[in-house]
C-alpha positions as CSV (number, residue, x, y, z in Angstrom):
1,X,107.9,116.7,93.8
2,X,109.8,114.8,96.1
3,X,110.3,111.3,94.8
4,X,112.4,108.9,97.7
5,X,111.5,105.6,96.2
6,X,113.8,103.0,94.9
7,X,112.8,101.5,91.3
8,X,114.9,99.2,89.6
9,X,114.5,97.6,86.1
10,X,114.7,93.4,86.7
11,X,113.4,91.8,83.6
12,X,111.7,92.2,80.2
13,X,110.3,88.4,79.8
14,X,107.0,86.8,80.3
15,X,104.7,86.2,83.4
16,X,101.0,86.0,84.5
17,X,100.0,88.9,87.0
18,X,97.0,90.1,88.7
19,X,96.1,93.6,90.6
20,X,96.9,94.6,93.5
21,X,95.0,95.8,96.0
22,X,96.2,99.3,95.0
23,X,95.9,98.6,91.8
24,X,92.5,97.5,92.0
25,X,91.8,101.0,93.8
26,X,93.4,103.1,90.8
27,X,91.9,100.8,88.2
28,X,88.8,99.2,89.4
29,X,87.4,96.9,86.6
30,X,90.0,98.6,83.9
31,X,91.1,95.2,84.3
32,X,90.5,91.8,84.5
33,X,89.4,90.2,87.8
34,X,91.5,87.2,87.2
35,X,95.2,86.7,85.9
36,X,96.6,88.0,82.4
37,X,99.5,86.6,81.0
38,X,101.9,89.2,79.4
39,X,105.4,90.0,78.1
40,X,106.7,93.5,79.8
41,X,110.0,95.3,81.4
42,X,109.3,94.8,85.0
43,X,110.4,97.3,87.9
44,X,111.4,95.8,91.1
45,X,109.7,98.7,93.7
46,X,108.0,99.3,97.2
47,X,104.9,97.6,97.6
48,X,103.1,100.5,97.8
49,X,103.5,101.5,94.3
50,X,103.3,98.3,92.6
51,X,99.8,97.8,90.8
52,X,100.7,94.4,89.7
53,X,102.6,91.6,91.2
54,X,103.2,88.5,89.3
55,X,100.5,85.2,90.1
56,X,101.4,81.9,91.1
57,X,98.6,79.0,90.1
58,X,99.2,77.1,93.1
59,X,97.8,73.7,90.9
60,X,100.9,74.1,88.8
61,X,103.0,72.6,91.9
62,X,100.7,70.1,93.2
63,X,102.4,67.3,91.6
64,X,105.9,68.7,91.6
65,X,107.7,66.8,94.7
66,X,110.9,70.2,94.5
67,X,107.7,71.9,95.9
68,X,105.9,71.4,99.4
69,X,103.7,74.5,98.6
70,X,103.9,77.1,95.6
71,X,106.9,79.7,95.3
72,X,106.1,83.2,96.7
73,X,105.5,85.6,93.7
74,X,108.3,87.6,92.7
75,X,107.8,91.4,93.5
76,X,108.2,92.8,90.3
77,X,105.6,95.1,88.8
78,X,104.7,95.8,84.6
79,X,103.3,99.2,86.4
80,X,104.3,101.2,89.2
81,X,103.1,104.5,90.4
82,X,104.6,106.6,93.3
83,X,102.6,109.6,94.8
84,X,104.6,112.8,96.2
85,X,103.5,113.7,100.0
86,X,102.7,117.1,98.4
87,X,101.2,115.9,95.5
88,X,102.5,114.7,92.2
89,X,102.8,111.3,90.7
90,X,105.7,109.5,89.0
91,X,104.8,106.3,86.7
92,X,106.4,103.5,84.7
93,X,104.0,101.7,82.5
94,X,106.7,98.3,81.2
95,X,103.8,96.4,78.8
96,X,105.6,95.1,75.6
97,X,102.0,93.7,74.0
98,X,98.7,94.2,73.9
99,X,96.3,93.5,76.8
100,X,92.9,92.1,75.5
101,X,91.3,94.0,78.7
């Protein structure tokens, strides 16, 4: 199992995310549609192996003049997954509560 991917451990604090679109492959309607709001250890990785990224409401800025449009969401993942070229899977699962999924 070759595994080239750079993880790194960012935070253990609180955030709303939603799936990715590789998340939504892997999980499908495993969960929610629209954002949870969690506490978790969250992995800074590629893209590609993120399942989760964290959401931004965009109406929480509207009336905040230090913003012309909402932040870009930061890249850190609750769950990553990477898949070896020859087959093979590594995976991180950082949820600190439980989901009501």
């Amino acid at each position: 199992f070759e595994f080239d991917s750079s993880w790194t451990l960012t935070a253990y604090t609180k955030r709303s995310i939603t799936a990715t679109s590789v998340g939504r492959q892997i999980l499908g309607d495993a969960f929610p549609k629209q954002h949870v709001y969690t506490k978790a250890n969250f992995v800074r990785a590629p893209e590609k192996d993120c399942l989760f990224i964290e959401y931004i409401n965009p109406e929480d800025y509207e009336d905040d003049s230090d913003y012309d449009e909402p932040p870009s969401p930061s890249r850190d993942s609750p769950v990553v997954m990477h898949r070896g070229p020859n087959g093979g899977s590594l995976s991180y699962f950082g949820f600190a509560n439980d989901l009501d999924v």
